[in-house]
C-alpha positions in Angstrom: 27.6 -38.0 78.7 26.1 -35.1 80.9 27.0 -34.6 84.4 23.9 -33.6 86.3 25.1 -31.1 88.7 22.7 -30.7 91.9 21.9 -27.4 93.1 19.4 -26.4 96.0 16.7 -24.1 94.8 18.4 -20.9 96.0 21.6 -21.8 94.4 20.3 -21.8 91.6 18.7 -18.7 91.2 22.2 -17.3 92.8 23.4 -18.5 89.7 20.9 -16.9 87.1 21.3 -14.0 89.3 25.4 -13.8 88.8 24.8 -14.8 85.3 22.5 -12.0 84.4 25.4 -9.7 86.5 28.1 -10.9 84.1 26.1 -10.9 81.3 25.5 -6.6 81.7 29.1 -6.3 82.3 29.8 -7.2 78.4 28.6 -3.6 77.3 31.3 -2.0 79.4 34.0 -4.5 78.7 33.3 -3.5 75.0 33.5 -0.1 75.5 37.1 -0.1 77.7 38.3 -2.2 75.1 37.2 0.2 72.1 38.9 3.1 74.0 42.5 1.1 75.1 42.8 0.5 70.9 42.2 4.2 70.5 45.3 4.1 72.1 47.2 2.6 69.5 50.2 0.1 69.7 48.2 -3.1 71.7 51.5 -5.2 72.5 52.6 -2.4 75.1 48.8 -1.0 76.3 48.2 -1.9 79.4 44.4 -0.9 79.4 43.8 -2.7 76.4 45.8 -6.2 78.2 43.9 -5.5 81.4 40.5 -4.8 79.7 41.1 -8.6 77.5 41.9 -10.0 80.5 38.6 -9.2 82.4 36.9 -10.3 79.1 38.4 -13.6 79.5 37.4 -13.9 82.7 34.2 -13.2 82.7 33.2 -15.0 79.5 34.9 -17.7 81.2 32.8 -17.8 84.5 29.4 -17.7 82.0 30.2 -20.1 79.9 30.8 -22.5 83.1 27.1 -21.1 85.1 25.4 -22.0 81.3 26.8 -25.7 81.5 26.0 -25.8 85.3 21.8 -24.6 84.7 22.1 -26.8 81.7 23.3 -29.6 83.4 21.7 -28.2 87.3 19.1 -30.8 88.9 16.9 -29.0 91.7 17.4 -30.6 95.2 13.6 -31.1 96.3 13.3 -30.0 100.5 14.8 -32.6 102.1 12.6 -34.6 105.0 12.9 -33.6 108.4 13.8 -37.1 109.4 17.8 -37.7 108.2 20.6 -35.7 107.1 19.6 -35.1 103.1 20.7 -32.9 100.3 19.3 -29.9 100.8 18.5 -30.4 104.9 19.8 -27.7 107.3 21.5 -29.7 110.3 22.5 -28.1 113.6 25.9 -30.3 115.5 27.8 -29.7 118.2 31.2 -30.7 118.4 33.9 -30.3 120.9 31.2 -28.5 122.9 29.7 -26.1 120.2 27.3 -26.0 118.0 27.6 -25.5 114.3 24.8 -25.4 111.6 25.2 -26.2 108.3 23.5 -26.9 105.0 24.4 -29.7 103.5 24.7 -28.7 99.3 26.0 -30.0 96.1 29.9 -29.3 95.6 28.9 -26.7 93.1 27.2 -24.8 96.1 29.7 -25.2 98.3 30.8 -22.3 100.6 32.1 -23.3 104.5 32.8 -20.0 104.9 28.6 -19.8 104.4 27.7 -22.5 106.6 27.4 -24.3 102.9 28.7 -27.7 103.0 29.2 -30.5 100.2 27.5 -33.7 100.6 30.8 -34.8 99.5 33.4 -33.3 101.9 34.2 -35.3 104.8 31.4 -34.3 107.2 28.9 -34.1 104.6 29.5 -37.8 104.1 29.9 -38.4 108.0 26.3 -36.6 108.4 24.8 -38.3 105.1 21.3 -40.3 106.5 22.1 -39.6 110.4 19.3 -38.7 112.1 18.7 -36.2 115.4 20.5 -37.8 118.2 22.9 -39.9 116.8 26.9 -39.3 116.8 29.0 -39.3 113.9 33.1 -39.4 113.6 35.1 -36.9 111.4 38.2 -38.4 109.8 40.1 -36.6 112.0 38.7 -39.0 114.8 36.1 -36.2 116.1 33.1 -37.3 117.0 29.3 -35.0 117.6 26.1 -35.3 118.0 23.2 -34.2 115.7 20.8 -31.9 117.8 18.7 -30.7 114.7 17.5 -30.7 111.2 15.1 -28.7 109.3 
C-alpha cells in the first residue's frame, strides 16, 4: 500500500527542482569515476572510494524525491479561518512572536519557519483559530494573532 506523502505546492516544485540538480550531477560523477580507475588498483584509491561514495549518495537521495512525487499529494491553500495544512500562522509565546507554516513532515524545516502538522505544535495549532490559546507539551501556552 502507497503512502500518500503531502507536500505544499512550493515544496514540491523544491523537489523537482533538487531532483533535476541531482540528476545533472550523474555526468560528472561518471567522469571522476572513469578517471580514479585510470588510476589503477581500486581497493587503495581514494578518488575512486570517494567518487562511489557520492554516487551512492546521490542516487540514493533521487530514488527517495521519485517515491516522494510519486507518492506527493498537493496541499490545496488552506482557509483563512483555522490552523490547516498549508496555512501560515503568526503566535506569540512567552512575549514573542513567531510565524510558521505549518507543512507535511516531508517539508519540514524549523530552522525555515517550516513546521510538521505532526510535531508537537503543529498538533497543538491543528484547527485553532485567531485568538485562541493553545498549550505546548512542555506546559507553554500562546496565543494565535494571525493566519494567512
Amino acid at each position: 500500500m502507497k503512502k500518500t506523502v503531502s507536500l505544499t505546492k512550493q515544496g514540491k516544485a523544491d523537489l523537482e527542482t533538487e531532483l533535476k540538480e541531482l540528476i545533472g550531477r550523474r555526468p560528472a560523477i561518471a567522469e571522476r569515476l572513469q578517471t580514479a580507475r585510470a588510476f589503477g588498483d581500486l581497493s587503495e584509491n581514494q578518488e575512486y572510494t570517494d567518487a562511489r561514495s557520492e554516487q551512492k549518495t546521490v542516487e540514493n537521495r533521487i530514488a527517495e524525491i521519485e517515491e516522494i512525487l510519486k507518492n506527493a499529494k498537493v496541499i490545496r491553500n488552506a482557509s483563512h479561518d483555522k490552523v490547516a495544512m498549508g496555512a501560515t500562522v503568526t503566535v506569540t509565546l512567552s512575549g514573542k512572536k513567531f510565524t510558521y507554516s505549518i507543512v507535511g513532515p516531508v517539508e519540514a524545516n524549523p530552522l525555515e519557519g517550516k513546521i510538521s502538522d505532526k510535531s508537537p505544535i503543529g498538533q497543538a495549532l491543528m484547527g485553532k483559530k485567531v485568538g485562541d490559546t493553545y498549550e505546548l507539551p512542555n506546559g507553554n501556552k500562546g496565543k494565535i494573532t494571525n493566519i494567512e
